[in-house]
N, C-alpha and C positions, 0 to 999 in steps of 0.2 A: 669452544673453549679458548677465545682468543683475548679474555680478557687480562692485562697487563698488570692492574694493581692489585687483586683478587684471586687470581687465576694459581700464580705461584704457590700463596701458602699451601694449597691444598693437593696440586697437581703438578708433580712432573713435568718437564717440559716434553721429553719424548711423550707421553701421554697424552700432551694437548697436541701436539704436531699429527698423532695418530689418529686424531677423528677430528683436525682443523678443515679448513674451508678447503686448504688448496687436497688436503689429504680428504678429500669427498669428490672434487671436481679431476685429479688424478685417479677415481677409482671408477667415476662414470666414464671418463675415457677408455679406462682399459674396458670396460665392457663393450664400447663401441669399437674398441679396434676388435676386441674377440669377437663381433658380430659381424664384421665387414669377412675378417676371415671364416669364421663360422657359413658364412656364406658363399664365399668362393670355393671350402672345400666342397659346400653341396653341389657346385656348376651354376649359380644364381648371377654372381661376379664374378669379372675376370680375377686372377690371382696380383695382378698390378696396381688394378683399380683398390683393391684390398690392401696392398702395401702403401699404396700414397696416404689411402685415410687413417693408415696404423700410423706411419709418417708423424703422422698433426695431432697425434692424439698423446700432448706431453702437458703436461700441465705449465712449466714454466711459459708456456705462449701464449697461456690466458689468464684475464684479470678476476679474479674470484668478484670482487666490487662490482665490475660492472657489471658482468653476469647476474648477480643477486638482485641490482638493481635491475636489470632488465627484464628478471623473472618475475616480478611483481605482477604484471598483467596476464599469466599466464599459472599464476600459484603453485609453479615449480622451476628449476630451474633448469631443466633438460634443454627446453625451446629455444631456450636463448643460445646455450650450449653448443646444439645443434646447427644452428645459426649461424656462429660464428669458427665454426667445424667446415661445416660445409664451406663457409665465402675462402678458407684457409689453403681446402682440400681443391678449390675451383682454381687457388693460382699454384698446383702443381698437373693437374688434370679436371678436366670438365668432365670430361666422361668417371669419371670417379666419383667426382662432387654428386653425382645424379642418384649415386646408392648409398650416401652418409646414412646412417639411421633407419633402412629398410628394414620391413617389415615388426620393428618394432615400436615399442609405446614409451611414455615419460616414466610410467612408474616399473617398465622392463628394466631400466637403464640404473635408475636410481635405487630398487629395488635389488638388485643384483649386486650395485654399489655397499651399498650398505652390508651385503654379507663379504663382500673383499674386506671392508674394513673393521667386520665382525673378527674374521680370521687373521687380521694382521694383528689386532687388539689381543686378541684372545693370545697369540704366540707369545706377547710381550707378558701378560699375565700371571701366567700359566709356570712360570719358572720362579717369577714373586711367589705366587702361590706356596710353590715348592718351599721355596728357600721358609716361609712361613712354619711351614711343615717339621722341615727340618729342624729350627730353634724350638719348637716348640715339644719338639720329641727330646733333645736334648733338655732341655728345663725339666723335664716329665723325671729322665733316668737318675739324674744329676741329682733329684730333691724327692728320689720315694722316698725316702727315712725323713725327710724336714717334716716338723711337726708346723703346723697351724689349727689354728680355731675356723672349721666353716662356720659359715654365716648362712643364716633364711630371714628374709625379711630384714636384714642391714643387721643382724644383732647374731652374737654369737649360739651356737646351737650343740654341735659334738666336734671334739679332734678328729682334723682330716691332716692330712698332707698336699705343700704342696705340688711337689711331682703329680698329684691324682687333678688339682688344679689346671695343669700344665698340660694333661691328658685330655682333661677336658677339654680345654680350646685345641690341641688337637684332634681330637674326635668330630668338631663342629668344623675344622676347616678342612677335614679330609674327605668331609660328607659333602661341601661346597666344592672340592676339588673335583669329585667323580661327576659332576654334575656337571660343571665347565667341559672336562673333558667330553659328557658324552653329546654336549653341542657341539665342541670342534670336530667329530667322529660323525655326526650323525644330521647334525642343524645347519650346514648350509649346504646351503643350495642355489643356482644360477634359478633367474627369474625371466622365464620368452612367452610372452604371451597374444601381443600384438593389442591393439584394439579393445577389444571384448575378451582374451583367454581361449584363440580359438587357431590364431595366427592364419586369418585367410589368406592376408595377402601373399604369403607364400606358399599359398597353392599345396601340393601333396609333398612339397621338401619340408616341411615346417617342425617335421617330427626329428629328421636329420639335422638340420640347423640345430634345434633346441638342444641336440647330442654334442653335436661338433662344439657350439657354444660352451656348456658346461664344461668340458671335458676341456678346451683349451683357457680356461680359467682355475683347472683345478677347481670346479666345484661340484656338487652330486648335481648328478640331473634327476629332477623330480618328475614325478609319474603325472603332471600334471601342474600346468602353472597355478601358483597358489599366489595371485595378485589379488585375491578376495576372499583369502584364506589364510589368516595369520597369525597361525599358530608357532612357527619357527620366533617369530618377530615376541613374542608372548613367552614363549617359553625360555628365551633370551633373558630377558627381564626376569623370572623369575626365578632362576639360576643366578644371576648377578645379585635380587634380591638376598637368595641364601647367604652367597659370601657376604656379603656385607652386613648378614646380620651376625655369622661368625666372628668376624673380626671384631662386629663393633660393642660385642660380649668381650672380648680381651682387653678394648681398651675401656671398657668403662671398668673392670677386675681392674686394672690397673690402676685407673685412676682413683678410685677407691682404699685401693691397698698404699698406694702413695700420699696417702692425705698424712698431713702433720700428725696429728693424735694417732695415726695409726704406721705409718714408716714399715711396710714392713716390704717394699719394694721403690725403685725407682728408675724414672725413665733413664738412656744413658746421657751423660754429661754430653753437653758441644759447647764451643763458645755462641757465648749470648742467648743459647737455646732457653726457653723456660720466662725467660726475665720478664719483670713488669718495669712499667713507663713511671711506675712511682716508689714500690716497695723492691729495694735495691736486697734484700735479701731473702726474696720466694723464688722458688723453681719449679713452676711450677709446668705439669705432664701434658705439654702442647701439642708433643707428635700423637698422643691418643684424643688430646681433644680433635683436633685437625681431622682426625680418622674418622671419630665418631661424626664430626659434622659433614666426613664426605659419604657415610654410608647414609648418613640420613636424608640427602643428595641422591644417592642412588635408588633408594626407595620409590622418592616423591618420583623421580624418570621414571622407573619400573613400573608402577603404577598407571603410567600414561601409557604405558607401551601394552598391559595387559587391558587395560580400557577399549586399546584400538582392535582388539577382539572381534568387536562388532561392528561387522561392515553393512552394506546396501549392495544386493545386485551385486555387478562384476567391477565395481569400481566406488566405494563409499564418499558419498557426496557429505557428510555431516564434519568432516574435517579428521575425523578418526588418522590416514595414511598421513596429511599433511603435520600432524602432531606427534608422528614417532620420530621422525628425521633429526631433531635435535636432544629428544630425548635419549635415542640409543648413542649417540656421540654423549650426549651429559652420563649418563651411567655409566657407559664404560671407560672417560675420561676419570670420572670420583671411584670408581673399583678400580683404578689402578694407585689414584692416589694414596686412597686408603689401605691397601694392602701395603704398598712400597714405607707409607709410614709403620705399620705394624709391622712388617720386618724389619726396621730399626728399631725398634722394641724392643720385641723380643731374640734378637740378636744379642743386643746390649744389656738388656734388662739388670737389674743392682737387685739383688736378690739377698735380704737382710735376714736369715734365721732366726739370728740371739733374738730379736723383735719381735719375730712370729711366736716363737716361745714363748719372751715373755707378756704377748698379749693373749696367750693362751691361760697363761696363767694369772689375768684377771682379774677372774668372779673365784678366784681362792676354792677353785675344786667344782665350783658350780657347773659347771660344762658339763661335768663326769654325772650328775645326778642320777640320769639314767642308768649307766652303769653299777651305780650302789643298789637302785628299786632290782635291778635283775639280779642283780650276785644277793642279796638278801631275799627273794618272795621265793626263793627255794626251801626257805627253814620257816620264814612267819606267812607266807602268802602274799600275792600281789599286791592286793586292795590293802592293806599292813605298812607294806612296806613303800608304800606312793606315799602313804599319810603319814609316816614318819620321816619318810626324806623333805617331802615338802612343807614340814613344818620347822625342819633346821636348813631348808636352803630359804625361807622366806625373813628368817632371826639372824643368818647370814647377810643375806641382799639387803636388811636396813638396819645395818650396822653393828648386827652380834658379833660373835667369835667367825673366825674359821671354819670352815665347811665342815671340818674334819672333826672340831671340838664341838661341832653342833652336831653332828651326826652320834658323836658319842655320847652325848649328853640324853640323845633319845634311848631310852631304856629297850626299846624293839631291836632296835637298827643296833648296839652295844652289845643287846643277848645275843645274836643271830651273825656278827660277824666279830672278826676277833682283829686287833689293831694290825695288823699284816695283813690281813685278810681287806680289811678298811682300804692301807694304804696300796695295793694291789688295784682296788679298783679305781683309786685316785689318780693313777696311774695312766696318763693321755696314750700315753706307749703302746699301751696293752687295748686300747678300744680300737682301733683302727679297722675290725671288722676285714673285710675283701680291697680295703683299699690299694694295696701294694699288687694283687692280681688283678686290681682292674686298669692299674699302670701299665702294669705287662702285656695286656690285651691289648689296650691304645700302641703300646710300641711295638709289637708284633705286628698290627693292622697295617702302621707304618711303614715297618720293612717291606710287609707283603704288597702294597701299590704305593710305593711309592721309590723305595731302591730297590725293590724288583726280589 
C-alpha cells in the first residue's frame, strides 16, 4: 500500500504504514529475534548470542528495496533477510551469527509475520469499528419516530423509519464486529515449523521452542504448525469480507438516499469534499463512494486469501502462500479505509426528515394500499377488497384523483370503511408494524457488546 497518487484517497496513512513494506520486514524481525530468544530459553543458544541477533533485528537498518530485489531468486523474501541479518549479527559476534534463523523456515518467519501484523491491524480497526457502532446506534434512537418510505427493488413499498434504517446498519456491523473480535481472541497464532512441519533440526526441544516462541510474541501457540493448513489465513479474509460488506450497504443507502430527486440525507460538508472538476455546484457523496470502492478491494483480496485454502503436501508449490502475502496487507489496508470513511459518515451524516416525509408522501397514499385491503377484507373479504384497492390505486398512478377520492369512489371500499376509518389507514403513522421494537432490539444488542 505504498502507492502515493492512489493510495491516499482510499486509505489512511496510519493504515498503509500498517501493512507497508518496512511494517512486514519489522515484523519478520521480530519473529526472528523471538526465535533466537525462544531458543536460548530452551538451552539451544547462549542468552548473548540471543541478544546480539535481537540487537540487529530493527528495521530501520535495512533496505526493504533491496531485500525485495534480492528475493526474487528465491520467491520470498526471508533469504535475503536472513542474509543480511546474519553478515550484521557476524560484526557484533560470530559465534551468534552461526544461530540467525535456526531451526526455522521462510514461510515460519513470514507466516508468523503476517499474524503480528494481523493483530496490529486489527487493534487499529477494532475501535473504527466501534466508533461505527456508536453513530450508528445514535442515528437508530435519534430517528425511531422519523417517518420514511422503504424501498424493495429501488422503488417505494411501506412506511418504515429511519431509526429501524439506522438499526439495520447496525445490526450488520455489529455481526462483522464479533467476528473481528473472535479472530483477535482466538485466530492468531505463532507459526514453527522448520522444513517439512516437523521441526527436526531441533531435535526433542522443538515442542518448547514452539512454546517459548508463541508466548514471547504474544501469540497462541497452535497445537500444531499449520504451514499447510490455512484455515486462520481464510477465515481472515472472510471476516474482513463481512465487514466490508456491512459498511458498504451504508454507503450505498446513503448514496441513494443523497441523490438530487431524493435528498433525504447527506454526507457531512468539508471544504472541497464532494466537488467535480467541471460542475462547480454538485456535492457529490465521495467518502461513500471511496468506501464502497475499498470494500470492493477487499473482497477481490479476500477472495485470494480463501483460494489459498488449497495447498500441496507440507508446502504448496501452485503459488497459493506466495499470493496471500499482499493480499492480506490489501484487505486490511482497504477495511480500514473503508470503515474510517464510514465513520465520517455517519458521524456527520445531514439527516433531512421534512424530505423523508415528504417523499413518503409521493404516490398520494399509494404506499398505505395494503393497509386499506386489511382494514377493509374484514367486512367485504380479501379477494374484494384487493380488487377494489387496485382498481383505484391503478386511476391514481395514471393520473386520476387522489388515493383517497379513488378509494371512495369504489362502492366496496366506501361501504366497508367510513372516511375516518379511510383516513386512519392512510395514516404512515399508524403502519409502522414492530418497527420501533425492533430499534430497541438493535440498541439493546448494542449496549449489551458493545458498552458492556
Amino acid at each position: 500500500m505504498s502507492g502515493e497518487l492512489f493510495g491516499p484517497i482510499f486509505v489512511p496513512e496510519r493504515f498503509r504504514e500498517a501493512v507497508s513494506d518496512r511494517a512486514w520486514l519489522q515484523a519478520m524481525l521480530d519473529a526472528e529475534a523471538a526465535l533466537a530468544r525462544a531458543e536460548a530459553e530452551a538451552g539451544l543458544i547462549g542468552e548473548r548470542d540471543a541478544g546480539a541477533i535481537a540487537a540487529c533485528c530493527r528495521a530501520e537498518l535495512y533496505d526493504p528495496r533491496v531485500i525485495g530485489e534480492r528475493a526474487a531468486a528465491a520467491g520470498n523474501p526471508v533469504p535475503a533477510l536472513v542474509k543480511e541479518l546474519t553478515a550484521r549479527v557476524s560484526g557484533v559476534s560470530e559465534e551468534a551469527a552461526r544461530h540467525v534463523h535456526r531451526g526455522a523456515t521462510s514461510q515460519d518467519i513470514t507466516d508468523t509475520a503476517a499474524m503480528l501484523l494481523l493483530r496490529r491491524t486489527l487493534d487499529m480497526l477494532l475501535p473504527e469499528v466501534d466508533a461505527v457502532c456508536a453513530a450508528c446506534a445514535r442515528l437508530a434512537g435519534e430517528h425511531r419516530e422519523t417517518l420514511m418510505p422503504a424501498r424493495t427493488l429501488l422503488q417505494q413499498a411501506l412506511p418504515t423509519t429511519f431509526g429501524l434504517k439506522a438499526a439495520g446498519w447496525l445490526a450488520g456491523v455489529l455481526e462483522a464486529r464479533r467476528a473481528l473480535l473472535e479472530v483477535r481472541r482466538t485466530g492468531l497464532a505463532a507459526q514453527l515449523g522448520g522444513a517439512a512441519g516437523t521441526l527436526a533440526s531441533l531435535g526433542e526441544a522443538g515442542g518448547v521452542v514452539l512454546e517459548n516462541f508463541a508466548r514471547l510474541l504474544d501469540l497462541a501457540e497452535p497445537a500444531l504448525p499449520w504451514h499447510a493448513e490455512r484455515s486462520r489465513i481464510a477465515r481472515t479474509g472472510g471476516t474482513l469480507s463481512l465487514l466490508a460488506g456491512a459498511l458498504e450497504k451504508i454507503s450505498r443507502d446513503v448514496i441513494l438516499m443523497a441523490q438530487t430527486e431524493v435528498g433525504e440525507v447527506a454526507e457531512p460538508a468539508g471544504e472541497g469534499r464532494g466537488g467535480s472538476s467541471t460542475l462547480p455546484h454538485k456535492r457529490n457523496p465521495i467518502l461513500c463512494v471511496t468506501a464502497a470502492a475499498s470494500c470492493r478491494r477487499v473482497r477481490a483480496f479476500c477472495s485470494t486469501l480463501q483460494e489459498a485454502m488449497a495447498t500441496e503436501h507440507e508446502r504448496p508449490a501452485f503459488g497459493s502462500w506466495h499470493a496471500e502475502w499482499e493480499a492480506l496487507g490489501g484487505a486490511l489496508a482497504h477495511a480500514g479505509g473503508a470503515v474510517c470513511a464510514v465513520r465520517e459518515v455517519v458521524e456527520g451524516l445531514e439527516v433531512h426528515p421534512e424530505r423523508m416525509r415528504q417523499n413518503l408522501g409521493a404516490t398520494e397514499g399509494l404506499i398505505l394500499a395494503e393497509r386499506v385491503v386489511t382494514a377493509a377484507a374484514g367486512r367485504i373479504g380479501r379477494l374484494a377488497a384487493h380488487e377494489a384497492v387496485e382498481r383505484a390505486a391503478r386511476r391514481t398512478a395514471s393520473g386520476g384523483g387522489a388515493f383517497r377520492e379513488e378509494l371512495l369512489a369504489e362502492e366496496a371500499i366506501a361501504g366497508a370503511l367510513s372516511g375516518e376509518e379511510l383516513d386512519r389507514a392512510l395514516d404512515p403513522a399508524g403502519y409502522l408494524g414492530s418497527a420501533r421494537a425492533f430499534v430497541d432490539r438493535a440498541l439493546e444488542l448494542y449496549r449489551k457488546e458493545v458498552q458492556g
